[in-house]
C-alpha positions as CSV (number, residue, x, y, z in Angstrom):
1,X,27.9,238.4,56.8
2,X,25.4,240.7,55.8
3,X,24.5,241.9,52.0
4,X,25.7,245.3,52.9
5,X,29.0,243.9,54.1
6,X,29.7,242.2,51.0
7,X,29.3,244.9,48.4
8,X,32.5,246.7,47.0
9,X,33.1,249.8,45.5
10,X,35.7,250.8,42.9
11,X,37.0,254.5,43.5
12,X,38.8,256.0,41.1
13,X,40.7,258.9,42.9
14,X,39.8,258.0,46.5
15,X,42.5,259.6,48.3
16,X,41.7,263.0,48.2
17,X,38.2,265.7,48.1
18,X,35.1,264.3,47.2
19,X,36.4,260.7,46.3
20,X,37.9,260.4,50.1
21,X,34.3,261.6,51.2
22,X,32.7,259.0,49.0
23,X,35.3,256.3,50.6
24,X,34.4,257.1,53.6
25,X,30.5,257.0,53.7
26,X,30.8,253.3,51.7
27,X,33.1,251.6,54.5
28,X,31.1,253.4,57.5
29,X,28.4,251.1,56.0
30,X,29.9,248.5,56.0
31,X,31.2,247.8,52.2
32,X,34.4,247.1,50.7
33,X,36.3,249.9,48.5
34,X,39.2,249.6,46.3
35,X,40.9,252.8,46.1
36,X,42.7,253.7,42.6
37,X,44.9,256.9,43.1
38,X,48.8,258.2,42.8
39,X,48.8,258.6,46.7
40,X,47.7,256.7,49.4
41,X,44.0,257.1,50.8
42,X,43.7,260.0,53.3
43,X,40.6,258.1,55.1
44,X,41.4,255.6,58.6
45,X,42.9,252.3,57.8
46,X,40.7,249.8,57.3
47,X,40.8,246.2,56.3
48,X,37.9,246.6,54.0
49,X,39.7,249.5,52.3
50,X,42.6,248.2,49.6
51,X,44.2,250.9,48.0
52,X,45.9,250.5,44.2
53,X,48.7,253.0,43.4
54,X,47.9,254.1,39.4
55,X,48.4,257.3,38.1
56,X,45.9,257.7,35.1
57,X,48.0,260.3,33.1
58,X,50.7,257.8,32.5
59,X,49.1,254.3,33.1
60,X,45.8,252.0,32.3
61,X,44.0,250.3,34.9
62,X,43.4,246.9,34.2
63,X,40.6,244.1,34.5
64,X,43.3,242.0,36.1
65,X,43.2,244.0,38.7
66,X,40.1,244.2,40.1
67,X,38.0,241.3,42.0
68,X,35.1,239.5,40.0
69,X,32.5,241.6,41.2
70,X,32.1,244.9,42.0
71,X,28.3,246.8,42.7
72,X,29.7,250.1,42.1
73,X,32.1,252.5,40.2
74,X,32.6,256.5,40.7
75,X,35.7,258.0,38.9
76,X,36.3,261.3,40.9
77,X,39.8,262.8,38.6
78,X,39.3,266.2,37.1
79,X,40.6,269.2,36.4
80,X,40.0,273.1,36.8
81,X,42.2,274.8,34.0
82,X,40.7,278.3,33.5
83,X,41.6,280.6,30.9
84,X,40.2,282.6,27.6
85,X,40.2,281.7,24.7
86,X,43.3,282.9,23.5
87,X,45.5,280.6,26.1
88,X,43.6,277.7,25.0
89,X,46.3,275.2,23.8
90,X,46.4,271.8,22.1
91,X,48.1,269.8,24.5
92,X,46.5,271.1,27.4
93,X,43.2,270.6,26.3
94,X,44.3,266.8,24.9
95,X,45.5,266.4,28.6
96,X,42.2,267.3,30.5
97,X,40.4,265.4,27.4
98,X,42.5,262.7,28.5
99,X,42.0,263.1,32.0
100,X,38.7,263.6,32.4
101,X,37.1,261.5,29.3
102,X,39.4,258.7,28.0
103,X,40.8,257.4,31.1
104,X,37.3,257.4,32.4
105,X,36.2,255.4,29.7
106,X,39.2,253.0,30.3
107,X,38.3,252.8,33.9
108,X,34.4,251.8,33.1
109,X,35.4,249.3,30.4
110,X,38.3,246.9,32.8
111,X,34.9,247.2,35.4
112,X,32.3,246.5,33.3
113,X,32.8,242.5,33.7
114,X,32.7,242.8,37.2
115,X,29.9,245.2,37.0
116,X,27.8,243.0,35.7
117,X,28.5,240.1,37.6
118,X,26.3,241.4,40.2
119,X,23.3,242.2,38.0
120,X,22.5,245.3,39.4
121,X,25.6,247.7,39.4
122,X,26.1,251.6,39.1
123,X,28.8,253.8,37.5
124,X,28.8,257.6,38.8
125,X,30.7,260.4,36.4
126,X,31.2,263.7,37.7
127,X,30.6,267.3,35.5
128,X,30.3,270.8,36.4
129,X,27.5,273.3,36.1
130,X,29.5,275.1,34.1
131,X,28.1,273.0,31.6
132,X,24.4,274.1,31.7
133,X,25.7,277.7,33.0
134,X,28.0,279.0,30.8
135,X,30.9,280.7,32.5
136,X,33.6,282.8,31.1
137,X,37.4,281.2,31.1
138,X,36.0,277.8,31.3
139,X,36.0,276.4,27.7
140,X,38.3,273.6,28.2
141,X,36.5,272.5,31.5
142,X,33.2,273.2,29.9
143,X,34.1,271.3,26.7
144,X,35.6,267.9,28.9
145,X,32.5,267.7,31.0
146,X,30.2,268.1,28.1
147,X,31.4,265.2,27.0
148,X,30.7,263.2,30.1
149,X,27.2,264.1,30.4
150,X,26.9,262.7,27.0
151,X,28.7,259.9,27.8
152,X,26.6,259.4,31.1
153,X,23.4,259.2,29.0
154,X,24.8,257.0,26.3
155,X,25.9,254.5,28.6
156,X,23.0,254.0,30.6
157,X,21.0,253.0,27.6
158,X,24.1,251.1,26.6
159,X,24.6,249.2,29.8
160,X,21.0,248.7,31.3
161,X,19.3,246.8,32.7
162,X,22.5,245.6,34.3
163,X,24.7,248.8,34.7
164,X,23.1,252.2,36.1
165,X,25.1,255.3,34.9
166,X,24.6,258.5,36.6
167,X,26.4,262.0,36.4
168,X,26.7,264.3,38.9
169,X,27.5,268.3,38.1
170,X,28.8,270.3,41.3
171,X,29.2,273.9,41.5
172,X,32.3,275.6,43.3
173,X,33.4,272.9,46.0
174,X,35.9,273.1,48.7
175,X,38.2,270.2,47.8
176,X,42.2,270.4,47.8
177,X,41.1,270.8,43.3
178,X,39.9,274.5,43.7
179,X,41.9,275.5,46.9
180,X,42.9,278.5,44.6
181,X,40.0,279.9,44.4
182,X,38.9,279.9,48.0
183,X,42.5,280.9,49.3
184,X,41.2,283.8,51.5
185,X,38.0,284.7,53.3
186,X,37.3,287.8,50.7
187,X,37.3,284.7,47.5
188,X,34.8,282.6,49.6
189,X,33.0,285.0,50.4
190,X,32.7,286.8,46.6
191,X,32.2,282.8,45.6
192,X,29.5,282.2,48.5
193,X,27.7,285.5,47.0
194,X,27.1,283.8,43.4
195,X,25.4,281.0,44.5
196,X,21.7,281.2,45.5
197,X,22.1,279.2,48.8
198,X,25.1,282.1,49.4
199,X,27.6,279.4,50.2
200,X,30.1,277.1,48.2
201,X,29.9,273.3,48.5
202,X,31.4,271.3,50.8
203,X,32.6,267.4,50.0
204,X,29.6,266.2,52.1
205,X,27.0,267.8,50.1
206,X,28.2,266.0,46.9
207,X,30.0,263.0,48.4
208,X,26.5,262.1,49.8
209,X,24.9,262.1,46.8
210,X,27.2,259.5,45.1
211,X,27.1,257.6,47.6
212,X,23.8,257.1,47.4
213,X,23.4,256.7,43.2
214,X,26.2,253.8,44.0
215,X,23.7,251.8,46.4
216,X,20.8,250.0,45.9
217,X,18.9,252.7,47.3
218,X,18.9,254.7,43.6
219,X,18.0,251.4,41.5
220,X,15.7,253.2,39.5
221,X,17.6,256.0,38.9
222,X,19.5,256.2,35.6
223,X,21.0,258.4,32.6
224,X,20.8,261.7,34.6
225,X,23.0,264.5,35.5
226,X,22.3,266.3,38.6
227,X,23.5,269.7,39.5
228,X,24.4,270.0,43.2
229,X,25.9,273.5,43.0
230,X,23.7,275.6,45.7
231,X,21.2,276.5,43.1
232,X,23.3,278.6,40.8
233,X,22.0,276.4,37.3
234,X,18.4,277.2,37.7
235,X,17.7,279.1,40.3
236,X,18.0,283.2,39.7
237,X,17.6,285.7,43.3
């Protein structure tokens, strides 16, 4: 068995969008993948893919139940709640803190052990580039996803040399997550129209991406956040 063969992959939220899309470019080469989700993974059965029912707004994921080693984690959960200011409420924006920061956290410290087992292991977060672009209505979202970048770059000087922590930020992506805003061809199309590239993302152009910060390929890559989002953070037509 090769090296390639025996590398596996925690998933946090592999059933569905992007994380399916990340499952399913690790076991077409050839690793092993733990899925952590409510529901069961959308992706071909496979007997390198073992699937852990958890739902992260009610329960903890555990040490105990991952294997000794992993090479790689990417928590995928997240949440689009848009609204002004005025609609902002406590609760809801506890629940995407909790969501989206905390039960990430969580996630990162039952892996770490495992993580570092293997000497040379990756975690990927994801933001939004509605962090570095601010956007109207998306405070809460904004606010959660701040936090991660921060969190990306404090845990890669935390966790190296052992642990490489990378963030990714997407723009407008079709997933099941913003399926709302993309309902009819007139929303795609006025979303296509903001983006430089005049399209929205599709789980390919991201899943790829983490992917490829999970494998060895990206060992010297580290403490950064990189938009994927079709230009719109730095690029202006």
């Amino acid at each position: 068995m090769s090296q390639l063969e025996t590398e596996q992959y925690l998933v946090v939220g592999g059933s569905h969008g992007i994380g399916a899309g990340v499952v399913h470019r690790l076991l077409s080469a050839g690793a092993a993948v733990i899925n952590v989700s409510r529901t069961p993974p959308t992706v071909d059965a496979s007997d390198q893919l073992t699937h852990l029912s958890l739902d992260l707004t009610s329960g903890k994921l555990e040490k105990d139940h991952l294997p000794e080693r992993l090479n790689g984690l990417i928590y995928c959960p997240g949440s689009i709640n848009l609204g002004p200011l005025r609609q902002l409420g406590r609760q809801s924006m506890l629940e995407d803190y909790q969501l989206n920061v905390v039960s990430a956290v969580e996630c990162l410290q039952a892996a770490v052990p495992a993580l570092r087992a293997t000497g040379a292991a990756s975690a990927v977060f994801f933001s939004t580039v509605a962090v570095a672009q601010g956007m109207t209505m998306h405070a809460s979202v904004a606010s959660v996803k701040g936090a991660i970048e921060g969190l990306t770059r404090s845990l890669a000087a935390e966790l190296a040399p052992k642990i490489r922590v990378n963030c990714i930020a997407p723009g407008l992506t079709n997933t099941p997550l913003s399926e709302r805003f993309l309902s009819s061809e007139a929303k795609r199309s006025a979303m296509a129209d903001k983006h430089p590239l005049k399209r929205v993302g599709e789980v390919e152009d991201i899943a790829s991406l983490a992917a490829f910060l999970l494998r060895p390929e990206a060992s010297w890559i580290t403490g950064q956040v990189i938009g994927v989002d079709g230009g719109m953070s730095s690029v202006r037509g």
